[in-house]
Short mmCIF file of the C-alpha atoms (twelve columns), coordinates in Angstrom:
data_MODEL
# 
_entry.id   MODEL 
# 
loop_
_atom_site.group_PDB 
_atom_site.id 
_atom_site.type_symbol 
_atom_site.label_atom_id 
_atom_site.label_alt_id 
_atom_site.label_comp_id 
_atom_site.label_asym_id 
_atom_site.label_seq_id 
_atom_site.Cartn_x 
_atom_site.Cartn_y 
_atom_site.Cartn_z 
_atom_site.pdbx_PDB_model_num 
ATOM 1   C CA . UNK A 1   12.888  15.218  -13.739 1 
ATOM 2   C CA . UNK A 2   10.180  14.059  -11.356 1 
ATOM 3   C CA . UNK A 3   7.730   11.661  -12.767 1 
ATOM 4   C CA . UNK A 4   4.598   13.762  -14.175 1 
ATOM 5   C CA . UNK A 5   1.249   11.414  -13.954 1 
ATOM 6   C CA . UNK A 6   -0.079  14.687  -16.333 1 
ATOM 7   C CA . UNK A 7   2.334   13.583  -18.853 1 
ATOM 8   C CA . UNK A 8   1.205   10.354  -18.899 1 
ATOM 9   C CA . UNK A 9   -1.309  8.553   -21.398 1 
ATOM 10  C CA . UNK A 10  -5.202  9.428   -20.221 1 
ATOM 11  C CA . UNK A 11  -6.703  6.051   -19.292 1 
ATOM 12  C CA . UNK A 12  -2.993  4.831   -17.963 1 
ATOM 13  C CA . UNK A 13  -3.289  7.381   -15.408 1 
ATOM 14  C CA . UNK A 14  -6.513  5.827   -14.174 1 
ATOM 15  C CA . UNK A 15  -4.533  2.491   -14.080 1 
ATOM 16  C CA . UNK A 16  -1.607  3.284   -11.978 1 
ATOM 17  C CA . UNK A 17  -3.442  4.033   -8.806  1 
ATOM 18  C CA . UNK A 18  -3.145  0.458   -8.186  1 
ATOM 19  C CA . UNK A 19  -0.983  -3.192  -9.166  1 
ATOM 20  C CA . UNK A 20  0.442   -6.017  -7.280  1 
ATOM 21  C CA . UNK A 21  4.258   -5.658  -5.897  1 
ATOM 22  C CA . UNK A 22  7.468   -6.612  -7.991  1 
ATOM 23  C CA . UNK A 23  9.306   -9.640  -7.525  1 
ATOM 24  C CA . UNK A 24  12.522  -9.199  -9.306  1 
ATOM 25  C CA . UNK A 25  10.501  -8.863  -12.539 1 
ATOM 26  C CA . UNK A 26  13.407  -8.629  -15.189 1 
ATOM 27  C CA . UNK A 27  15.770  -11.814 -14.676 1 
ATOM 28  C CA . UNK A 28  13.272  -13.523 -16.681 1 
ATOM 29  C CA . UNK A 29  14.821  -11.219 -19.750 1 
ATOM 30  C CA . UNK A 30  18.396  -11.173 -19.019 1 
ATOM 31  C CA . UNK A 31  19.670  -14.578 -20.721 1 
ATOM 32  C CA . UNK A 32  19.353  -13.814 -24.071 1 
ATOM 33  C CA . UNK A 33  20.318  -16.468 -26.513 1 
ATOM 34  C CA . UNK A 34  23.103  -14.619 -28.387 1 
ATOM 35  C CA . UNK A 35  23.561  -11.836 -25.267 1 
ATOM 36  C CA . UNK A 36  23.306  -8.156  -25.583 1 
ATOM 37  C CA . UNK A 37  23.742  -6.252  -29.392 1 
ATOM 38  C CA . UNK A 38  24.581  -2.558  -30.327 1 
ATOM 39  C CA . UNK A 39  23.295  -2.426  -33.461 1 
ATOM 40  C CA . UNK A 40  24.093  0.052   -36.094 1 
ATOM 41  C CA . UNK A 41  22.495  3.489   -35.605 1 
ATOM 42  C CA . UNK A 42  20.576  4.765   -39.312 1 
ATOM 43  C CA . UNK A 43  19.071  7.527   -37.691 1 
ATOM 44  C CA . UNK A 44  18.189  9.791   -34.481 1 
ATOM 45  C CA . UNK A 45  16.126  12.692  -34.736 1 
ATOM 46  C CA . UNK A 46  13.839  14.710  -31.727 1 
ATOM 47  C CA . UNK A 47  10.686  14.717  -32.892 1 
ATOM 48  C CA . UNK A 48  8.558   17.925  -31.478 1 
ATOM 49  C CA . UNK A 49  4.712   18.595  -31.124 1 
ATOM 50  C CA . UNK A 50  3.639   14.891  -30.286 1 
ATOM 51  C CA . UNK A 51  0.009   14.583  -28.528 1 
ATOM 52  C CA . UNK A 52  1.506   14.759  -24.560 1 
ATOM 53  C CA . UNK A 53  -0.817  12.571  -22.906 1 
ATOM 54  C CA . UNK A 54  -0.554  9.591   -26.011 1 
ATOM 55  C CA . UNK A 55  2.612   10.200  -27.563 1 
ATOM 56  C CA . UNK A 56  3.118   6.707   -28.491 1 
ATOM 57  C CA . UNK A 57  -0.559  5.939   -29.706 1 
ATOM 58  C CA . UNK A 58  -0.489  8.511   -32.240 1 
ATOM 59  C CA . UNK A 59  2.372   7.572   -34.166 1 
ATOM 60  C CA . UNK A 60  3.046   4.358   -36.274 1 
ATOM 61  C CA . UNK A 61  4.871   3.599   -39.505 1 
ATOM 62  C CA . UNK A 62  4.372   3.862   -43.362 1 
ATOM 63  C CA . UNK A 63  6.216   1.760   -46.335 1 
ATOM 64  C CA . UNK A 64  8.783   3.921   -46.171 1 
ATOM 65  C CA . UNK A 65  9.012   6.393   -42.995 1 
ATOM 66  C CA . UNK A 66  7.092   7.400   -39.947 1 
ATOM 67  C CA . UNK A 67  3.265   9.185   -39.712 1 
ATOM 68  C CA . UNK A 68  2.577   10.839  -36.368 1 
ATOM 69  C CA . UNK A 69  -0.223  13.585  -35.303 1 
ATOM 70  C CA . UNK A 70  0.971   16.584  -34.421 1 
ATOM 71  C CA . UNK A 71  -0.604  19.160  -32.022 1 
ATOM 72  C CA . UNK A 72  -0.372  22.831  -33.480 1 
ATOM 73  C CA . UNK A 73  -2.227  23.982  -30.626 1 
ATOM 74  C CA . UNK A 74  -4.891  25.731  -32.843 1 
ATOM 75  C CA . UNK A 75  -5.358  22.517  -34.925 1 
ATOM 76  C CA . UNK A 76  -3.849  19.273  -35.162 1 
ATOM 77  C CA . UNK A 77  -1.759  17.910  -38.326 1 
ATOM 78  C CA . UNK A 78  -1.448  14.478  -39.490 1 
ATOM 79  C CA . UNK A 79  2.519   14.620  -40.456 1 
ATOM 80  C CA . UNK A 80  4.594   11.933  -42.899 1 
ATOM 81  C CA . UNK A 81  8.090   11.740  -42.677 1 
ATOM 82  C CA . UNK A 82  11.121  9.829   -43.883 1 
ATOM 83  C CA . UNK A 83  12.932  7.774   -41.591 1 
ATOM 84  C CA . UNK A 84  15.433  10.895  -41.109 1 
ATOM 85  C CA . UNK A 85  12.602  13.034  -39.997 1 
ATOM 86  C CA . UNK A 86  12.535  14.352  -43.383 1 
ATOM 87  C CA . UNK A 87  8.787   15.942  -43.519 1 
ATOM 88  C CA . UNK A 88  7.417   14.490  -46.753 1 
ATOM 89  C CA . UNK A 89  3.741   15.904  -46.403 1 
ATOM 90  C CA . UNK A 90  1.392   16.898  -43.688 1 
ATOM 91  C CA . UNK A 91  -3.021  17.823  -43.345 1 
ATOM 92  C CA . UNK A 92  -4.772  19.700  -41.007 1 
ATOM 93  C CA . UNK A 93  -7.399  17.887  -38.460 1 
ATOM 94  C CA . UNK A 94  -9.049  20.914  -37.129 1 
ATOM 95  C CA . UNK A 95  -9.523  20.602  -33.193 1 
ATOM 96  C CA . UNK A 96  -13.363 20.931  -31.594 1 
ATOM 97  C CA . UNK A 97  -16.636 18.397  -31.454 1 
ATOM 98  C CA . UNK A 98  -17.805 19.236  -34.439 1 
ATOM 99  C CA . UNK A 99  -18.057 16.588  -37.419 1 
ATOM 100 C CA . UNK A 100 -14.113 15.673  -38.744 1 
ATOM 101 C CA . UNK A 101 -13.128 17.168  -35.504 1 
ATOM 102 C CA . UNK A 102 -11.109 15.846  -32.920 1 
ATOM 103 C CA . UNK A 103 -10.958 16.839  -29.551 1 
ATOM 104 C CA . UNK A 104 -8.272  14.262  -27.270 1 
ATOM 105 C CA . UNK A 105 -7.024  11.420  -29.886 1 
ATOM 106 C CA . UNK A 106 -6.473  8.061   -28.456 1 
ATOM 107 C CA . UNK A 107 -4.948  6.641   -31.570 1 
ATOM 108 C CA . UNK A 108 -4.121  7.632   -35.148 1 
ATOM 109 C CA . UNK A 109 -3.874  4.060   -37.548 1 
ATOM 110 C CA . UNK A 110 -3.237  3.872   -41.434 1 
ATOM 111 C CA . UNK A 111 -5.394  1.424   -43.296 1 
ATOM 112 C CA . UNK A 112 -5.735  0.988   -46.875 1 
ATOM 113 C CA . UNK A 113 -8.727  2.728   -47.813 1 
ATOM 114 C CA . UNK A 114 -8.852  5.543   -44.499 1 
ATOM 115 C CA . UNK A 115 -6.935  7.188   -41.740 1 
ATOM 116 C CA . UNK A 116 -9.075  6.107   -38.525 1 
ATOM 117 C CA . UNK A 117 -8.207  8.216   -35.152 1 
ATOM 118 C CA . UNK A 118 -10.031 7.778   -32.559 1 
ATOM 119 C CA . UNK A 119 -11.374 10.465  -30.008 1 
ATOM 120 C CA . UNK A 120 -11.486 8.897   -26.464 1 
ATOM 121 C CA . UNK A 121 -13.337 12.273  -25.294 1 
ATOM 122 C CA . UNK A 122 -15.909 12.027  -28.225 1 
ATOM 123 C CA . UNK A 123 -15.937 7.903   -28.353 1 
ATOM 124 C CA . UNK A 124 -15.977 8.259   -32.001 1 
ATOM 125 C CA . UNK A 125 -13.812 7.199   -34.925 1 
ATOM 126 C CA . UNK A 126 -13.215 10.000  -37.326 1 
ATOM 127 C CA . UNK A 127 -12.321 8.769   -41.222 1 
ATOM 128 C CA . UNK A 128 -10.141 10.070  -43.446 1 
ATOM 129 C CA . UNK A 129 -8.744  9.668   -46.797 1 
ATOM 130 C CA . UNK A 130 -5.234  9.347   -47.405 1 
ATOM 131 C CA . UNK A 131 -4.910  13.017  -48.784 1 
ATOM 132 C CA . UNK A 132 -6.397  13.730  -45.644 1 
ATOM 133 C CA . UNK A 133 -10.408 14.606  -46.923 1 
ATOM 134 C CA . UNK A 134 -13.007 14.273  -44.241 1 
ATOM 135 C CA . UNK A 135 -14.962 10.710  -44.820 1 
ATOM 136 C CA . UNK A 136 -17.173 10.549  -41.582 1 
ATOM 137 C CA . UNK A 137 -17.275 10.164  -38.283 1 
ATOM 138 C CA . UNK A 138 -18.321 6.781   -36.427 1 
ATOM 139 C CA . UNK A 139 -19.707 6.374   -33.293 1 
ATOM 140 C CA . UNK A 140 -19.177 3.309   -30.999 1 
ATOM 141 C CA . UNK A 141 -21.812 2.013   -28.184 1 
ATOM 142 C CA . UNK A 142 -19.691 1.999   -25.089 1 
ATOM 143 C CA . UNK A 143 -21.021 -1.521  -24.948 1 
ATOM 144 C CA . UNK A 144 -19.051 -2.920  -27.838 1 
ATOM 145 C CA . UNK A 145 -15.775 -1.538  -25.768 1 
ATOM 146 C CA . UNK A 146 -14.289 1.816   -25.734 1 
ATOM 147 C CA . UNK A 147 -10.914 1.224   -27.930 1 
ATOM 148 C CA . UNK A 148 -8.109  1.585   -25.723 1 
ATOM 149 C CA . UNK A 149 -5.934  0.521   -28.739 1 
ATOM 150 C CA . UNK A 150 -6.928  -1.080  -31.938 1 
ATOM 151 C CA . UNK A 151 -5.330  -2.176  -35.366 1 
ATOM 152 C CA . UNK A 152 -6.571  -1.861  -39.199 1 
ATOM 153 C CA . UNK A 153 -6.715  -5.639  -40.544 1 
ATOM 154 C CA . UNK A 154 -8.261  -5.179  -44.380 1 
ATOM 155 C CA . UNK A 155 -12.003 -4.425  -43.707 1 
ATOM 156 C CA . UNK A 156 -12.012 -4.789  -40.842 1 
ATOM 157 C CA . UNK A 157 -9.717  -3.599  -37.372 1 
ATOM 158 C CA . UNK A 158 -8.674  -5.227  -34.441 1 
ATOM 159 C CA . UNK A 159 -9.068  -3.525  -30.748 1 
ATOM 160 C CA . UNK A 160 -8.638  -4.100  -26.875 1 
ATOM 161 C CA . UNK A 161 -11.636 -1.927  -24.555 1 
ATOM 162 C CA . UNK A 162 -11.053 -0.180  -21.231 1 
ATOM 163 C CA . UNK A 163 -14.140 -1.540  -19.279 1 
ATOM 164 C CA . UNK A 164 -15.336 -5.463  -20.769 1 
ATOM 165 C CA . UNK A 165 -13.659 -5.999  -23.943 1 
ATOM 166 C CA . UNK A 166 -10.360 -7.625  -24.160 1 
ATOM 167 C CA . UNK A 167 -10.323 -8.342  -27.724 1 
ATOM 168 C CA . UNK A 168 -12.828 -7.272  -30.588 1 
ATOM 169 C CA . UNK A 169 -13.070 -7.604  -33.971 1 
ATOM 170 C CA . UNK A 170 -14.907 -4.773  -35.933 1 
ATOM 171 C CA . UNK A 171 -16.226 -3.719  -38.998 1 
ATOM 172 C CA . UNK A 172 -17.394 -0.270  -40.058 1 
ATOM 173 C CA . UNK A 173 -20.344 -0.599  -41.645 1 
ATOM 174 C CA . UNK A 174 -23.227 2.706   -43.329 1 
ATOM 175 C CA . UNK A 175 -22.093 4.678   -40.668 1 
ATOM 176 C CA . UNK A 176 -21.580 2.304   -37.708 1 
ATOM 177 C CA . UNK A 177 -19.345 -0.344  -36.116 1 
ATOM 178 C CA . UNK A 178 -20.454 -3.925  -36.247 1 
ATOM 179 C CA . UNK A 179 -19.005 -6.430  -33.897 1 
ATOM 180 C CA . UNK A 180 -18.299 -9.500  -35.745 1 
ATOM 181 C CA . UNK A 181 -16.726 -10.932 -32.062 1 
ATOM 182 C CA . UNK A 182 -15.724 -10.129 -28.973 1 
ATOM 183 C CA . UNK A 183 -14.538 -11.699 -26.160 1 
ATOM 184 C CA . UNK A 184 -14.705 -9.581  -22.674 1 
ATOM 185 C CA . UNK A 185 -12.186 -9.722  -19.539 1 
ATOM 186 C CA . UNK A 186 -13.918 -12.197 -16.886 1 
ATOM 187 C CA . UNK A 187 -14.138 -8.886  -14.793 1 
ATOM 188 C CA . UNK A 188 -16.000 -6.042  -16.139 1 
ATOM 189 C CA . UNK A 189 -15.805 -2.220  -14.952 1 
ATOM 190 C CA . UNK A 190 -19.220 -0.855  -14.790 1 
ATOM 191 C CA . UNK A 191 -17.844 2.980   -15.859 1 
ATOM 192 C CA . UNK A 192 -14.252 4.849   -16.301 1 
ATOM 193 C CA . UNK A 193 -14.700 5.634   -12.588 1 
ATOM 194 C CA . UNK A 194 -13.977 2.250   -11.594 1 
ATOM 195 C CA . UNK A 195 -10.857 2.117   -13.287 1 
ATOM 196 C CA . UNK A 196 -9.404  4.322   -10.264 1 
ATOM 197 C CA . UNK A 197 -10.675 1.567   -7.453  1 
ATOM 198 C CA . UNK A 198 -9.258  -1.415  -9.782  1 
ATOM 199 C CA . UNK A 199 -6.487  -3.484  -10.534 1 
ATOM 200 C CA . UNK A 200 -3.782  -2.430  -13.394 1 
ATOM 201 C CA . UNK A 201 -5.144  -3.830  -16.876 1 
ATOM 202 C CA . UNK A 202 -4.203  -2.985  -20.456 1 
ATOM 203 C CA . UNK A 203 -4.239  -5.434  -23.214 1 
ATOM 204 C CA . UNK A 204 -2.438  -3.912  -26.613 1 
ATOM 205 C CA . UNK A 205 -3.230  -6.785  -29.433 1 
ATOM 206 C CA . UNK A 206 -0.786  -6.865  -33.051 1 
ATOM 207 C CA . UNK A 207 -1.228  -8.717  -35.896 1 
ATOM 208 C CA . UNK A 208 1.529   -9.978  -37.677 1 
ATOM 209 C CA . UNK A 209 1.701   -12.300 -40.735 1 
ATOM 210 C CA . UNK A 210 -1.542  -13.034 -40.027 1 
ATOM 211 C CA . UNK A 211 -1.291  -14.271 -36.436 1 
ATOM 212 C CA . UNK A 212 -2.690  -12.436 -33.385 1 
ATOM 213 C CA . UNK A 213 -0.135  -11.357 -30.584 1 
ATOM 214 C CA . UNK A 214 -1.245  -10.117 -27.342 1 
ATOM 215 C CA . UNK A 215 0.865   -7.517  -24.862 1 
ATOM 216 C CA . UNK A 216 -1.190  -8.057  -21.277 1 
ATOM 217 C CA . UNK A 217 -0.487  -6.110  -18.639 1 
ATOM 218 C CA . UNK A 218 -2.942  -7.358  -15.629 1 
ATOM 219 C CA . UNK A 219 -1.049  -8.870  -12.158 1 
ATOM 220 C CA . UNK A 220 2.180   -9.933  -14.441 1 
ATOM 221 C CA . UNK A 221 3.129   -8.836  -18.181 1 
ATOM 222 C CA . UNK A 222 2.373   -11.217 -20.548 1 
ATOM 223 C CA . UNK A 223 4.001   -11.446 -24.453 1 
ATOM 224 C CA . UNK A 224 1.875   -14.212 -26.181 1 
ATOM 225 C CA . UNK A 225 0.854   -15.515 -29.393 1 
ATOM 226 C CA . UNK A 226 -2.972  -16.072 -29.611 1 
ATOM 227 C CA . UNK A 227 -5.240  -18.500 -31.606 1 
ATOM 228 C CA . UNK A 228 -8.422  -17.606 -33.594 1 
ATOM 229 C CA . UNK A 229 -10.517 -17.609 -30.803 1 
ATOM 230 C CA . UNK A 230 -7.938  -15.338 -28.657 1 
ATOM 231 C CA . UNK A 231 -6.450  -18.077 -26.180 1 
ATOM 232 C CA . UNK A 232 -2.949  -17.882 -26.125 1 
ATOM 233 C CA . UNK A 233 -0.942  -20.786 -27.907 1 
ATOM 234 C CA . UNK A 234 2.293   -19.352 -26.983 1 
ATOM 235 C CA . UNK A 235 3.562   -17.522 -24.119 1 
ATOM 236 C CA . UNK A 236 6.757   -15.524 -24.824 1 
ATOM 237 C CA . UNK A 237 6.968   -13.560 -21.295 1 
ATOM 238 C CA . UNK A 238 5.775   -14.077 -18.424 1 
ATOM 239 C CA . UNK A 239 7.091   -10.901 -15.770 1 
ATOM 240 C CA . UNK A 240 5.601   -10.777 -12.164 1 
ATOM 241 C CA . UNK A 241 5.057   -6.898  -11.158 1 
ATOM 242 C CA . UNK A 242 3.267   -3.711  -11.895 1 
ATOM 243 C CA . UNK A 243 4.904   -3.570  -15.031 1 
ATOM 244 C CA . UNK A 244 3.972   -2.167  -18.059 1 
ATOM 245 C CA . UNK A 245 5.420   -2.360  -21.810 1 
ATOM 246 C CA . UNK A 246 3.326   0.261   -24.059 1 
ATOM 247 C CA . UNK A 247 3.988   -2.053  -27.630 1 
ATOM 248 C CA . UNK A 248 5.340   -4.388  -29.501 1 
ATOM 249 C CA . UNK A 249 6.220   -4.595  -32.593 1 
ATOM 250 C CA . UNK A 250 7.092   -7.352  -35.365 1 
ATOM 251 C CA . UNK A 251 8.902   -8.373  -38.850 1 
ATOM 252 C CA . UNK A 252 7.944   -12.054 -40.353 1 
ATOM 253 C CA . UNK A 253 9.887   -13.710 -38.119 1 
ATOM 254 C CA . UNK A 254 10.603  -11.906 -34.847 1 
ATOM 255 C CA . UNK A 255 8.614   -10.095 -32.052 1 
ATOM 256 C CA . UNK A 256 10.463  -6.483  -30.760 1 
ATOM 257 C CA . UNK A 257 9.653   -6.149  -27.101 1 
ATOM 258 C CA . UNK A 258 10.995  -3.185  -25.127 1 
ATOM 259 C CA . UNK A 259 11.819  -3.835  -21.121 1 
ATOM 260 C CA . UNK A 260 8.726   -2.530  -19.325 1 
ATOM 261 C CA . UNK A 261 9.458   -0.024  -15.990 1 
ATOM 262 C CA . UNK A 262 7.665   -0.631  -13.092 1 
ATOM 263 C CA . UNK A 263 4.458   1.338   -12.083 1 
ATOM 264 C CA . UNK A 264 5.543   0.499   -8.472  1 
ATOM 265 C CA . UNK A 265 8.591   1.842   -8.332  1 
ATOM 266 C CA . UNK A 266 7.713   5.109   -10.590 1 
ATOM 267 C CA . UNK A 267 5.259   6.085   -7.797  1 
ATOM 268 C CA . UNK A 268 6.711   5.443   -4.251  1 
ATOM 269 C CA . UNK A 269 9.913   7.333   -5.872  1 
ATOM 270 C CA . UNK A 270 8.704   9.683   -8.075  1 
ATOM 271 C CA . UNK A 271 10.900  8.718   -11.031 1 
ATOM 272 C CA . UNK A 272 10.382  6.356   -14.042 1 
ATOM 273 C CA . UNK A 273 13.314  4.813   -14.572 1 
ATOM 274 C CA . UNK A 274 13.476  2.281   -17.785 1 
ATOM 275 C CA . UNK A 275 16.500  0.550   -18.732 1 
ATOM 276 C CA . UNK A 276 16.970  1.159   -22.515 1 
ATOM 277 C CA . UNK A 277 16.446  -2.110  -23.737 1 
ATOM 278 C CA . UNK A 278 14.617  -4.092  -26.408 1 
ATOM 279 C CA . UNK A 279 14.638  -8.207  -26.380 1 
ATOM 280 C CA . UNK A 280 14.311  -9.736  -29.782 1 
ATOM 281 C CA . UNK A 281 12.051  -13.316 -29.817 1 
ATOM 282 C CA . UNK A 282 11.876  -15.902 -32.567 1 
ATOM 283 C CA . UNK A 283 8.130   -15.501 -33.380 1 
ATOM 284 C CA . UNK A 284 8.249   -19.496 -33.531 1 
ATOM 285 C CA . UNK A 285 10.396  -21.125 -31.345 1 
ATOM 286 C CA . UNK A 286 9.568   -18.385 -28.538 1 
ATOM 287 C CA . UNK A 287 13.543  -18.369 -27.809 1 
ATOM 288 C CA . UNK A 288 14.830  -14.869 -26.670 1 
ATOM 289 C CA . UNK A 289 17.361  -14.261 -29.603 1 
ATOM 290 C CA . UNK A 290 19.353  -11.002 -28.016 1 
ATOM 291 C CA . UNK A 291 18.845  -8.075  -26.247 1 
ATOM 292 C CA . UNK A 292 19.273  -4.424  -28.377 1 
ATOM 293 C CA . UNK A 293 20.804  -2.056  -26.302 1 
ATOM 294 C CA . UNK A 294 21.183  1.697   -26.336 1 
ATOM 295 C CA . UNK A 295 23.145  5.131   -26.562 1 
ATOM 296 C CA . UNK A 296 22.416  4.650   -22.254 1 
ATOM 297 C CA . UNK A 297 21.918  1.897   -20.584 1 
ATOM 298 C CA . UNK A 298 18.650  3.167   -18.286 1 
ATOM 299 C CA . UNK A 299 16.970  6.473   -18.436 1 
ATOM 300 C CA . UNK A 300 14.637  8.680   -16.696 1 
ATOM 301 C CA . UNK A 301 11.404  8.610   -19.287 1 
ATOM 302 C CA . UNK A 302 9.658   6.009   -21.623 1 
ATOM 303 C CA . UNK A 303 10.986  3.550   -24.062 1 
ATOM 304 C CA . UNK A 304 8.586   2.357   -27.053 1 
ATOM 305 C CA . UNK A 305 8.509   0.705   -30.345 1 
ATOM 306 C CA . UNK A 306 6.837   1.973   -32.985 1 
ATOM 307 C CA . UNK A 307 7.407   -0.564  -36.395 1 
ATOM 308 C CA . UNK A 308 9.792   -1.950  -37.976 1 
ATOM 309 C CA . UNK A 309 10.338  -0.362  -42.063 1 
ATOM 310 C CA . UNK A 310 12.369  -1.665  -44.707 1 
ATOM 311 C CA . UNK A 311 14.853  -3.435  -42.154 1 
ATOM 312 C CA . UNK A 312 15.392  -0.747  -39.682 1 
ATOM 313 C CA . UNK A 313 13.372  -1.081  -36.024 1 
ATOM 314 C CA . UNK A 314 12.085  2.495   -35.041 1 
ATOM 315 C CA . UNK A 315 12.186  3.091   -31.396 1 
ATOM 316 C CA . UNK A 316 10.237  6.549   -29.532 1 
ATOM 317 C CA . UNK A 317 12.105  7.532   -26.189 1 
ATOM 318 C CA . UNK A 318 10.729  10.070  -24.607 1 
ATOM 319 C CA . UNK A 319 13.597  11.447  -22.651 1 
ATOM 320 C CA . UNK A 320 12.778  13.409  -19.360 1 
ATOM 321 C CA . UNK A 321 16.154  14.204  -17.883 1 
ATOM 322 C CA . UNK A 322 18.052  14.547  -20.989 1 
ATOM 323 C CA . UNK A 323 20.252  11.651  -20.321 1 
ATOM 324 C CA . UNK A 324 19.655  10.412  -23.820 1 
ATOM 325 C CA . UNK A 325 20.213  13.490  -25.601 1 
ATOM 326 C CA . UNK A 326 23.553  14.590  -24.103 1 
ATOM 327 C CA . UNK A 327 24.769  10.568  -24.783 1 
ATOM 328 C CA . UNK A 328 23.548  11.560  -28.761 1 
ATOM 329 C CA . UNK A 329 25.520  14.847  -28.657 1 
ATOM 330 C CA . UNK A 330 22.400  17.513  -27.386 1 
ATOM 331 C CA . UNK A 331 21.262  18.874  -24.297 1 
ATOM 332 C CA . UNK A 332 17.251  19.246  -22.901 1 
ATOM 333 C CA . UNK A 333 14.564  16.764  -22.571 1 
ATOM 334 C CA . UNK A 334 12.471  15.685  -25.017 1 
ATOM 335 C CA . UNK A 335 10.908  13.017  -27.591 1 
ATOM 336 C CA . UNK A 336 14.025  11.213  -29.465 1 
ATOM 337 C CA . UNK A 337 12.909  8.511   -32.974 1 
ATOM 338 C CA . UNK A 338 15.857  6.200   -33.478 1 
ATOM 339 C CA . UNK A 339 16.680  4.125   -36.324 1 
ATOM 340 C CA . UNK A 340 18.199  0.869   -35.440 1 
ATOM 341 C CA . UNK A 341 19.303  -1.315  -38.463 1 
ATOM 342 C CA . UNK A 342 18.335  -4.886  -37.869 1 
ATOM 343 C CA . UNK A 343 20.746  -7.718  -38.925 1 
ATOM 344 C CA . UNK A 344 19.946  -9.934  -41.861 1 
# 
């Protein structure tokens, strides 16, 4: 299947116009410590209705399964499932610009007091309750960032902007977001429109354990660890290319980074091709551990974590050929959750 720039996430499609050449960009992840591991597979299941242009945004992990929104055309749902794809429950979020509306979700998180998804058409955070009741909706000066990405921490959430903000810490607050700190990329885009004329930059933050981690995609892809005033500490990777790596993902001691796919190559051949991959890092050390492999050992699509529950790392691949599918016994295209049980 030819590579579809429709397909792909909203903002990303603004970023691909441009990047700097790759140099080999992968040798730097194939010496693993302990080589390459097939581990056991719990579980693989094609998932159907995802949001198209954010697939991987709008989909994250519970105690005990998966949550994901789902687009019903009409309306959208906010789904829970087991990690079998068992649905456990589900809520309507009706579609439209209306209040508790949403009209092109960015992201969909889980907190512990509210569902927060926000609308990168409406640049507003609409709140929910976990049985899915209408809180209110937030708006965000553009000013404070527009929330490419951004993480629930407590009371407050984490996030990465499109045009100055690389990292932000927030608070919602009678109605509003409060910026308790920010700190802005040393070049700042005046509106989306300059996105198209720019370099390649996405910055997808995680906290784990308490410690900030930081997935930068801006002239190389860089995997650090970050200290409380957002310099890195720790680098982890350090690619040269166009790459990109959508997330990663962690448990208490390791980082789960999928092998990015170069933005170069996808557009002077019309394919994105990603080997199926995922490199396992100490958290401390910074030593590549192993490599995960898959059913395939590269594909024509996108590879991306999504958590890691109970022991088990949950993987979205969102197979365009079908390359994946016939190696797991089907035929077609389409989005693919594994299950991956993680050693001891």
């Amino acid at each position: 299947m030819k590579f579809n720039m429709n397909y792909f996430l909203i903002i990303v499609f603004l970023l691909l116009f441009s990047g700097c050449g790759s140099q080999g960009p992968l040798t730097h992840l194939s010496r693993p410590r302990d080589g390459k591991k097939e581990l056991p597979l719990e579980a693989a299941w094609k998932i159907g209705g995802l949001i198209n242009n954010n697939a991987m945004y709008n989909i994250g992990v519970t105690s005990e399964g998966l949550y994901y929104i789902r687009d019903k055309r009409s309306t959208f749902e906010m789904v829970f499932t087991g990690l079998a794809g068992e649905e456990i429950s589900s809520y309507k979020i009706p579609k439209g610009k209306g209040p508790g509306e949403i009209q092109s979700p960015m992201q969909v998180t889980l907190g512990d007091t509210f569902t927060m998804i926000y609308d990168i058409e409406m640049l507003k955070f609409s709140l929910y309750s976990p049985n899915g009741e209408f809180l209110e909706d937030v708006m965000m000066d553009p000013d404070q960032g527009i929330p490419f990405f951004h993480q629930q921490t407590g009371e407050t959430f984490l996030y990465s902007g499109l045009l100055s903000v690389q990292y932000g810490q927030g608070r919602i607050t009678d109605g509003k977001v409060e910026t308790l700190r920010k700190v802005e990329y040393k070049e700042k885009y005046k509106g989306m429109e300059e996105l198209n004329t720019k370099k390649m930059r996405m910055t997808i933050p995680l906290v784990s354990e308490g410690k900030v981690f930081s997935l930068v995609s801006q002239d190389s892809l860089r995997l650090s660890r970050l200290d409380d005033d957002f310099k890195e500490d720790k680098v982890y990777v350090n690619l040269s290319g166009s790459l990109l790596s959508f997330r990663v993902v962690a448990d208490s001691k390791h980082l789960y980074f999928p092998f990015p796919f170069d933005v170069d190559k996808a557009q002077s051949t019309g394919t994105l091709k990603t080997a199926f991959a995922v490199a396992v890092f100490d958290k401390e050390s910074g030593e590549h551990l192993y490599t995960i492999s898959g059913p395939v050992s590269q594909f024509e699509g996108m590879l991306s974590a999504v958590g890691v529950v109970n022991g088990n790392l949950i993987l979205l691949v969102d197979d365009h050929s079908g390359s994946l599918s016939e190696a797991l016994g089907e035929k077609g295209p389409g989005n693919w959750i594994l299950v991956y049980r993680l050693p001891e």
